[in-house]
MMTF fields as JSON, N, C-alpha, C and O atoms, coordinates in Angstrom:
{
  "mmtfVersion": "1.0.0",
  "mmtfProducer": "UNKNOWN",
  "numBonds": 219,
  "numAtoms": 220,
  "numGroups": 55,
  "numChains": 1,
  "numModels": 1,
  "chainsPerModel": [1],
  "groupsPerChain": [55],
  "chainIdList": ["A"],
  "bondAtomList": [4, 2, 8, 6, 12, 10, 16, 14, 20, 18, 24, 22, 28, 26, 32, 30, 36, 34, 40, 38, 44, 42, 48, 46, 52, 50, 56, 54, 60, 58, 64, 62, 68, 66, 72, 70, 76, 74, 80, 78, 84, 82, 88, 86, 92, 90, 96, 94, 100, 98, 104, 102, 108, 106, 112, 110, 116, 114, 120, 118, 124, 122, 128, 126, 132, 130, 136, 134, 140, 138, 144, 142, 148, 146, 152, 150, 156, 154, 160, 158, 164, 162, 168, 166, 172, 170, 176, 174, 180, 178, 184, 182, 188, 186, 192, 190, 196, 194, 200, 198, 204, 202, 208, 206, 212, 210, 216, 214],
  "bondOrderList": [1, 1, 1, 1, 1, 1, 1, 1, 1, 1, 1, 1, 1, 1, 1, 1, 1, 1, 1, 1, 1, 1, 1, 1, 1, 1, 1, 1, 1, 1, 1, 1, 1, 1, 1, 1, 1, 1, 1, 1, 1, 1, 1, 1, 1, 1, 1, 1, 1, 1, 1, 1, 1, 1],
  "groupList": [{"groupName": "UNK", "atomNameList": ["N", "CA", "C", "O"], "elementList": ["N", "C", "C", "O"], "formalChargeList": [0, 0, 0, 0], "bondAtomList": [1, 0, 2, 1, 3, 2], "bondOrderList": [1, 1, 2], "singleLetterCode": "X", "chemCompType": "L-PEPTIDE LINKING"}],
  "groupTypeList": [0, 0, 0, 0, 0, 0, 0, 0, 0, 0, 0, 0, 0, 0, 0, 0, 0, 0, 0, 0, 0, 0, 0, 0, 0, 0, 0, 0, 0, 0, 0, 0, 0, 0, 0, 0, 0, 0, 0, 0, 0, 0, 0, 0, 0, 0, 0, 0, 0, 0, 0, 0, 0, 0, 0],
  "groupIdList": [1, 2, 3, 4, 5, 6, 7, 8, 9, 10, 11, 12, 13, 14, 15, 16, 17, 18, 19, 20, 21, 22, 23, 24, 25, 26, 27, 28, 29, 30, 31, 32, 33, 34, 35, 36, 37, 38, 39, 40, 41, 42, 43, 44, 45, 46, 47, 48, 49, 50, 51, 52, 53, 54, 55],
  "secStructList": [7, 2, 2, 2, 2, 2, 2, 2, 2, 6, 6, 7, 2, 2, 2, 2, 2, 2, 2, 2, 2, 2, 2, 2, 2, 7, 1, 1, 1, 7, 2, 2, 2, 2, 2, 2, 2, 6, 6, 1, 7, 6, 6, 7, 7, 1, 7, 7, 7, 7, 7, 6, 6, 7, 7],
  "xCoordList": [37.84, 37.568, 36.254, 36.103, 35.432, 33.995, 34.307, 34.172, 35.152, 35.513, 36.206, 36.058, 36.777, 37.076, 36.191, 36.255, 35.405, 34.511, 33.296, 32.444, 33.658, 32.791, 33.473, 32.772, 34.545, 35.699, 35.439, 35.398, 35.219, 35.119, 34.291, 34.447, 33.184, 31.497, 31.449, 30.874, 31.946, 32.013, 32.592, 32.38, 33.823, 34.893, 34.843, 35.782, 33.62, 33.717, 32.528, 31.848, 32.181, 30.833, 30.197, 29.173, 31.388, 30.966, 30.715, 29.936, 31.907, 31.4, 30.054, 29.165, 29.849, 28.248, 26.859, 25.898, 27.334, 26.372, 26.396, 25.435, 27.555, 27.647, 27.154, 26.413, 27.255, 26.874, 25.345, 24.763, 24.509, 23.327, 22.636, 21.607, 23.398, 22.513, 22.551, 21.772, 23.812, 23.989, 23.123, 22.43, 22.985, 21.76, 20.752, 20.479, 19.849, 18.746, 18.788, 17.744, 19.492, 19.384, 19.482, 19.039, 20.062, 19.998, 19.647, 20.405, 18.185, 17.638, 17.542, 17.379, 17.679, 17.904, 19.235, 19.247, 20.284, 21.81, 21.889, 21.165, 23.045, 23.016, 24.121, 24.877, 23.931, 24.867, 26.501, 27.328, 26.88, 28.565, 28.185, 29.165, 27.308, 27.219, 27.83, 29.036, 27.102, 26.949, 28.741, 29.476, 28.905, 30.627, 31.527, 32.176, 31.548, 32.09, 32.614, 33.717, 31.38, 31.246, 32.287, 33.409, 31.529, 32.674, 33.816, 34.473, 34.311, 36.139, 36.324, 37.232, 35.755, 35.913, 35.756, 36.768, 34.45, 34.304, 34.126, 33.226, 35.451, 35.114, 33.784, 33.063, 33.277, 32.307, 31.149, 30.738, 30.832, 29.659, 28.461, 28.257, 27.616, 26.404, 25.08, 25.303, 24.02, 23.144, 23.7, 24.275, 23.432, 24.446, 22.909, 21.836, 23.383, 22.399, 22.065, 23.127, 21.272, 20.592, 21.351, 21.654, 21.766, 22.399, 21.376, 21.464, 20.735, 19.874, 20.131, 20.365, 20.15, 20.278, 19.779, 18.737, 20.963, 21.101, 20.924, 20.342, 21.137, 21.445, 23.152, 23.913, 23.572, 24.785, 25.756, 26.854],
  "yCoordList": [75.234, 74.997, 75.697, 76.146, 75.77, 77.192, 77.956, 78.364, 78.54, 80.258, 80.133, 81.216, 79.324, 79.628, 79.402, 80.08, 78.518, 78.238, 79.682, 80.265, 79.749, 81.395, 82.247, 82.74, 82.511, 83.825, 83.489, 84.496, 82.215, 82.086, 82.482, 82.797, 82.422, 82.478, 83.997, 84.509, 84.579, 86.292, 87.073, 88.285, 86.234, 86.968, 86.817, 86.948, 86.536, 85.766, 85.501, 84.492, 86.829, 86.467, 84.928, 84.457, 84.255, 83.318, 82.288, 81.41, 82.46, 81.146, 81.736, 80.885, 82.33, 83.061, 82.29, 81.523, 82.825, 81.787, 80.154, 79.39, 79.9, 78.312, 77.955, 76.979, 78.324, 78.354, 78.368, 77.337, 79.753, 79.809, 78.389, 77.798, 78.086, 76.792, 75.553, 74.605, 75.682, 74.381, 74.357, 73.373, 75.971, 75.768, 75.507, 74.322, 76.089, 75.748, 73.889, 73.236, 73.569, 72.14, 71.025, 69.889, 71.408, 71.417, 72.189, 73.141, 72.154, 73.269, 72.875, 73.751, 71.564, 71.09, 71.672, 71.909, 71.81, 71.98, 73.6, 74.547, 73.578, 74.835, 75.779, 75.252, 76.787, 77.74, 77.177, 77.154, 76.749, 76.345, 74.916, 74.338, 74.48, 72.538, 73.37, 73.231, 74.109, 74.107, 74.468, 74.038, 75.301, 76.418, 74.779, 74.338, 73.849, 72.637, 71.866, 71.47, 71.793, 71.693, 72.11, 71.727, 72.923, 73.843, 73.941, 74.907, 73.359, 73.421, 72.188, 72.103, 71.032, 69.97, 69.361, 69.11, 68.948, 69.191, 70.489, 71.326, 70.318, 72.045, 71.746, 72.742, 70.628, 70.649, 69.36, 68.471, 69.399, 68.435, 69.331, 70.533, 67.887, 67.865, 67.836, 68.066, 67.51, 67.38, 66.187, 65.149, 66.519, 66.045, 65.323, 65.833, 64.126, 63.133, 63.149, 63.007, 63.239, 63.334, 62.665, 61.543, 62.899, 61.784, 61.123, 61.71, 60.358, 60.145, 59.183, 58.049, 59.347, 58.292, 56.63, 56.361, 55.427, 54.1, 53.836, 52.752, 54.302, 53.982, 53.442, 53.978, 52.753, 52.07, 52.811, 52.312],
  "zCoordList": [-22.32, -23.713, -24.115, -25.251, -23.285, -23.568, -24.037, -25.19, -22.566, -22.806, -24.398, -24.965, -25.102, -26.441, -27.542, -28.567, -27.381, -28.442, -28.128, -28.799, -27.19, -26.792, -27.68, -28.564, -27.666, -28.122, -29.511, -30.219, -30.229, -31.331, -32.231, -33.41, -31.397, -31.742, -31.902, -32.863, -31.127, -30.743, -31.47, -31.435, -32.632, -32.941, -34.569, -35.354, -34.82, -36.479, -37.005, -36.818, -37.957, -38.735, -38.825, -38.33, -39.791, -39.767, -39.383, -39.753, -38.031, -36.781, -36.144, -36.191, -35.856, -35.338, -36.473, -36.417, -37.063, -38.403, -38.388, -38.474, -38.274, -37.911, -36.578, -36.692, -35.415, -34.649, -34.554, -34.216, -34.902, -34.897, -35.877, -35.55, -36.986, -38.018, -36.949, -37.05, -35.623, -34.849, -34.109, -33.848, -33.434, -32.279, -33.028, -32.84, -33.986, -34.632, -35.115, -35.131, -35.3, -35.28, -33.988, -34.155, -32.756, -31.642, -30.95, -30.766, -30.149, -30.116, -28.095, -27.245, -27.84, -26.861, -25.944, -24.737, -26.878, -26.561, -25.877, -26.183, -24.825, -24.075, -25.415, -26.232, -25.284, -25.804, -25.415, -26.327, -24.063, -23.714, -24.495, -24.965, -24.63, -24.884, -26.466, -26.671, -27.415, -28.472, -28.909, -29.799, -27.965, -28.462, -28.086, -29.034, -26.613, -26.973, -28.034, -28.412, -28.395, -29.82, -30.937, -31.269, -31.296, -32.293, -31.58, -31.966, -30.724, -30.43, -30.802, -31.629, -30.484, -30.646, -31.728, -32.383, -32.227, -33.874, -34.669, -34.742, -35.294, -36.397, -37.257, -37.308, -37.944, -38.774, -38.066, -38.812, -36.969, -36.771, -37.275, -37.442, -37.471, -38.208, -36.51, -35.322, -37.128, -36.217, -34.871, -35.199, -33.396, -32.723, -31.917, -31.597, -31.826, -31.231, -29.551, -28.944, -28.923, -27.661, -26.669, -27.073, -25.565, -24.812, -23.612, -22.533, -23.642, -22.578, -21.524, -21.941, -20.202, -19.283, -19.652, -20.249, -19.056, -19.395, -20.535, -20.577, -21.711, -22.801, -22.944, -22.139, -23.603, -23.823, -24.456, -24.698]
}
């Protein structure tokens, strides 16, 4: 599911642009965390931290 949100990112002005506004708002998030992402949610917003023993 990377390798596509990769192909996506690569293949489309404007997913590249969406992408870059995601990383700049997650600045924590890896490049594969971020393309995840965009396969999974087409339109997430700022994506919240996951930190150890939290519920």
């Amino acid at each position: 599911m990377q390798n596509a949100g990769i192909e996506q990112i690569t293949s489309s002005p404007e997913a590249y642009a969406r992408y870059l506004d995601m990383q700049g708002d997650n600045p924590t998030y890896s490049v594969g965390n971020i393309a995840l992402v965009m396969v999974a949610l087409p339109r997430p917003g700022c994506l919240a931290p996951v930190t150890a023993g939290e519920p």
